[in-house]
LUMDOSE-504380 format. One record per residue (C-alpha): residue number from 0; x, y, z; residue in one letter. Coordinates in Angstrom, 1 decimal. Layout:
// LUMDOSE-504380
+-----+--------+--------+--------+-----+
|   n |     xx |     yy |     zz | res |
+-----+--------+--------+--------+-----+
| NUM |      X |      Y |      Z |   a |
...
+-----+--------+--------+--------+-----+
//
This chain:
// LUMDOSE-504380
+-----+--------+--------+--------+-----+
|   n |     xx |     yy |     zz | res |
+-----+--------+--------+--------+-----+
|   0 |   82.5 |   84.4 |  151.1 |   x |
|   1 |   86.2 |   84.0 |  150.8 |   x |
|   2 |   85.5 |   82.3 |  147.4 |   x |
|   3 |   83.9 |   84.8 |  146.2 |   x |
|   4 |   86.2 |   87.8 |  146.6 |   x |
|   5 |   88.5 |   85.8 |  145.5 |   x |
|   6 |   86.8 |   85.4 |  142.4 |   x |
|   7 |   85.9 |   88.8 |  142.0 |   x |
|   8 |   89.7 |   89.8 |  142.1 |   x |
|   9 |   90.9 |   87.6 |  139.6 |   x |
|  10 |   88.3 |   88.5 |  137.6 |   x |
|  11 |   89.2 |   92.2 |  138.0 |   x |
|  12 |   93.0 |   91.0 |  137.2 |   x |
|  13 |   92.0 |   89.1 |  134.1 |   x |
|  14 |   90.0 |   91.9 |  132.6 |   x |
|  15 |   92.9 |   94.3 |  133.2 |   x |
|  16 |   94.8 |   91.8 |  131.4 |   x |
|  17 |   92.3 |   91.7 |  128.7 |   x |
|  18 |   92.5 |   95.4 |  127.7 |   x |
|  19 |   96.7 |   95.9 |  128.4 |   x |
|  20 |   96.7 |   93.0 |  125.6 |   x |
|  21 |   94.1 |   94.5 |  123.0 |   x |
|  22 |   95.4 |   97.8 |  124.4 |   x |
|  23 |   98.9 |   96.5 |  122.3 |   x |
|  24 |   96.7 |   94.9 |  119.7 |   x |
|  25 |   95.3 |   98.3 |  118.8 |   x |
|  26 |   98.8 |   99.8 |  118.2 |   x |
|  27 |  100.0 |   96.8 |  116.7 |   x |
|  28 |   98.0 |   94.6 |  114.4 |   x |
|  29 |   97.0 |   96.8 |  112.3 |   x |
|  30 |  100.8 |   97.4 |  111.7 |   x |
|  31 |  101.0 |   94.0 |  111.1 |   x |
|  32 |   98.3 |   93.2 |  108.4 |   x |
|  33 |   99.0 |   96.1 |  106.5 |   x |
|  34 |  102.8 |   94.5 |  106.2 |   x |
|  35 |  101.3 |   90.9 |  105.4 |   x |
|  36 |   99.2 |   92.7 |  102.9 |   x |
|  37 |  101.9 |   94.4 |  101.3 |   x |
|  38 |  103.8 |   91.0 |  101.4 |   x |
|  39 |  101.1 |   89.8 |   99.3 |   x |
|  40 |  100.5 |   92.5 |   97.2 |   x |
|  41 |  104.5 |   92.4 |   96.3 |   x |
|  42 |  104.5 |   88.7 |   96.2 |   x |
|  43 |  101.6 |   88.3 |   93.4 |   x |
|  44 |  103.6 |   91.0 |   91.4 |   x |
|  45 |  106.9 |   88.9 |   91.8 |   x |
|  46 |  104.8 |   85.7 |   90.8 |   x |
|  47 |  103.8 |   88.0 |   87.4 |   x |
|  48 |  107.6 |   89.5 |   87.1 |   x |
|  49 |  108.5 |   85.8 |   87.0 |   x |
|  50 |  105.7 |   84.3 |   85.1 |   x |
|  51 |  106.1 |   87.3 |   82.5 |   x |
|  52 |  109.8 |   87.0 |   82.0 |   x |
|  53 |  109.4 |   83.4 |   80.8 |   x |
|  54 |  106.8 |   83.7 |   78.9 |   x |
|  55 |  108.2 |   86.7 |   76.8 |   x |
|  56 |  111.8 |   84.3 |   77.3 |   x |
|  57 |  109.4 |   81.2 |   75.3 |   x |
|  58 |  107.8 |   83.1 |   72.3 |   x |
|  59 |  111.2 |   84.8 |   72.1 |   x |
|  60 |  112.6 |   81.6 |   71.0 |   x |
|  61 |  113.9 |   80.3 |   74.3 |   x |
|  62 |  114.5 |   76.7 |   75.2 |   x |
|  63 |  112.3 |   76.5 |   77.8 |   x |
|  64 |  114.2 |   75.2 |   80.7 |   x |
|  65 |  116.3 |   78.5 |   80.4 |   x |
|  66 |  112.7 |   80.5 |   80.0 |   x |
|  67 |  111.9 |   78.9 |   83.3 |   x |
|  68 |  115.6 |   79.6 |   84.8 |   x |
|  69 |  115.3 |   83.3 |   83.3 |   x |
|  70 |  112.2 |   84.3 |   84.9 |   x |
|  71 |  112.8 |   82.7 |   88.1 |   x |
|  72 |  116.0 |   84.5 |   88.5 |   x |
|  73 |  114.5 |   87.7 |   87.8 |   x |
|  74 |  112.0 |   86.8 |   90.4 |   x |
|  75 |  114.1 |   86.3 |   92.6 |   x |
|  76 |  116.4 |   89.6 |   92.3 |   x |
|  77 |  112.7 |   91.6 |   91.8 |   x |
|  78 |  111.2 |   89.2 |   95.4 |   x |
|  79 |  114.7 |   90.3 |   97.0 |   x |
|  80 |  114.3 |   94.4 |   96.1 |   x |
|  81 |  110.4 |   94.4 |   96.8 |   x |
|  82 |  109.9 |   92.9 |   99.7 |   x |
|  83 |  112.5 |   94.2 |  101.6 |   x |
|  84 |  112.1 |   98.0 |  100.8 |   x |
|  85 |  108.1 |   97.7 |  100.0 |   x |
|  86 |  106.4 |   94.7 |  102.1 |   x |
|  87 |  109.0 |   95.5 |  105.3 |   x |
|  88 |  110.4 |   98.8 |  104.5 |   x |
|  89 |  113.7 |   98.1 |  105.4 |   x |
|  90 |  116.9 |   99.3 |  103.9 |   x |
|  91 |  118.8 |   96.6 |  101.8 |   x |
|  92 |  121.6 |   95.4 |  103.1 |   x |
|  93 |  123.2 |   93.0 |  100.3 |   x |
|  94 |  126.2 |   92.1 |  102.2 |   x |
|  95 |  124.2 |   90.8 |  105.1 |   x |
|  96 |  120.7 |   90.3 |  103.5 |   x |
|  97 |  121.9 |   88.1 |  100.1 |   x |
|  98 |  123.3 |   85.1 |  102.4 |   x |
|  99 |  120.4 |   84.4 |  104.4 |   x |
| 100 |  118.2 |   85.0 |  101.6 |   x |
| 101 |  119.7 |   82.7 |   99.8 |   x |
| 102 |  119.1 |   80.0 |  102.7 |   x |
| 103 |  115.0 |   81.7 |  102.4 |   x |
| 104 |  115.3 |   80.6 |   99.0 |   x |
| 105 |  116.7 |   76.9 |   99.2 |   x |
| 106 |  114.1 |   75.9 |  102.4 |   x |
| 107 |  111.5 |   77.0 |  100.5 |   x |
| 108 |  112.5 |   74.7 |   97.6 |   x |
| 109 |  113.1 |   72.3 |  100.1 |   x |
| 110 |  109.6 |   72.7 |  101.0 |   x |
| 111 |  108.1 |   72.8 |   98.0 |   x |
| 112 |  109.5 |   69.5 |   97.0 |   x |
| 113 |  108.6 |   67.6 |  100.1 |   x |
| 114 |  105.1 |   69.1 |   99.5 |   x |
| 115 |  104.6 |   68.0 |   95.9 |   x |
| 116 |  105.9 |   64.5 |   96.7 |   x |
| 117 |  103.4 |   64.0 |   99.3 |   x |
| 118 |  100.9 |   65.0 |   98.1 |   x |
| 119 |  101.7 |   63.6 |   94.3 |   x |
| 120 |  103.7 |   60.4 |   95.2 |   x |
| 121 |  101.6 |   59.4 |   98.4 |   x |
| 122 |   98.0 |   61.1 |   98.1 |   x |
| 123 |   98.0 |   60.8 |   94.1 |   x |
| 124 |   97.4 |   64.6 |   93.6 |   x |
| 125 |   98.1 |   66.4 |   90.1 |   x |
| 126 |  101.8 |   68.5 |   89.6 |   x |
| 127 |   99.8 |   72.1 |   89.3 |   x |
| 128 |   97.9 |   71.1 |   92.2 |   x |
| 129 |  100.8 |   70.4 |   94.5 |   x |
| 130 |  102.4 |   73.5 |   93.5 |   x |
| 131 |   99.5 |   75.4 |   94.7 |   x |
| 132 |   99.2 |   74.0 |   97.8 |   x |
| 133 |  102.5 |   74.2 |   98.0 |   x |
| 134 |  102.6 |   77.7 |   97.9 |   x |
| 135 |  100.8 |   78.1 |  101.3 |   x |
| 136 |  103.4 |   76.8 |  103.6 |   x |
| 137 |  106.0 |   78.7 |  100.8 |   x |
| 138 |  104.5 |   82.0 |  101.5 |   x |
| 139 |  104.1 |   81.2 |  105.5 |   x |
| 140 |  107.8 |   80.3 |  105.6 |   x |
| 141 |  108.8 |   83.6 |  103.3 |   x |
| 142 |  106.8 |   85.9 |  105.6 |   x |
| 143 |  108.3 |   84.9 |  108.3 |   x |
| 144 |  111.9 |   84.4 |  108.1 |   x |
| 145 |  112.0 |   87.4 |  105.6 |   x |
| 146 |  110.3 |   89.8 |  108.2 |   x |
| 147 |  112.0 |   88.4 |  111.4 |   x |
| 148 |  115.9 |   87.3 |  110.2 |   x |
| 149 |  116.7 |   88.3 |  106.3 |   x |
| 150 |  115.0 |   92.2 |  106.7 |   x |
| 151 |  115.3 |   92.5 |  110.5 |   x |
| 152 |  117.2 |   95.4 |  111.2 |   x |
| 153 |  121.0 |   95.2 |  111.8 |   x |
| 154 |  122.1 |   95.1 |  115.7 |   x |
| 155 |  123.5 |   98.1 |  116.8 |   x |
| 156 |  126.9 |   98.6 |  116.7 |   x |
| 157 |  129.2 |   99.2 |  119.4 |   x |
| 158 |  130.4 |  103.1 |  120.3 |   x |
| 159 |  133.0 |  101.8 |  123.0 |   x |
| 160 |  136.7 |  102.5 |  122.0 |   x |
| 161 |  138.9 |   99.4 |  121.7 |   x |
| 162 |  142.1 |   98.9 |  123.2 |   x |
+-----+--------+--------+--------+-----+
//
């Protein structure tokens, strides 16, 4: 008999459990996929931005290692802009926001390389396919870092007088 009451009140507590979380859930991840989904969104139109750039840089005549360096650049200055006032809606901050994008930027090449050489140096996969799966982890890392260090909002700043 004891067991049983027993059971019945944890059950009680774990189904009030249950609904407090999707209770947050309901308010929240919603919030949440319509930010990755704007990530995304702004992400693919970088990728063009970047892809676009060089190719107009190549049939203009460009050597293409300085297409490639020109549209990544511009990639990166248009990833930058976007994402933080469209995919996180937050208000650019260059002095604090360039640095630890900048550190965003390197892991992710960090990343990318360590991907491609596994999988084209130890499994014997193709270049373009290594870059694609590449991207995963790339985008995974961007989202968040971007969303919880580079974009999060600034601490508040302190209203006490000093001496």
């Amino acid at each position: 008999m004891l067991a049983g009451v027993f059971w019945v009140r944890h059950c009680q507590c774990a189904q009030a459990a249950t609904r407090s979380a999707l209770a947050g859930l309901s308010v929240t991840w919603p919030a949440r996929w319509r930010e990755a989904s704007r990530f995304l969104v702004v992400g693919l139109a970088v990728t063009a931005v970047d892809f676009s750039i060089t190719w107009l840089a190549v049939w203009g005549g460009l050597p293409w290692p300085w297409a490639v360096s020109l549209g990544y650049a511009s990639g990166l200055v248009s990833g930058y802009v976007w994402h933080g006032s469209v995919s996180f809606r937050a208000s650019l901050e260059p002095a604090r926001q360039i640095p630890r994008f900048a550190v965003l930027v390197v892991l992710n090449y960090m990343i990318t390389l360590v991907v491609a050489w596994w999988l084209v140096d130890v499994l014997g996969a193709g270049v373009l396919l290594a870059r694609v799966l590449g991207a995963v982890p790339v985008a995974l890392n961007s989202y968040v870092l971007s969303r919880y260090w580079v974009y999060a909002a600034s601490p508040p700043v302190s209203r006490q007088p000093s001496n």
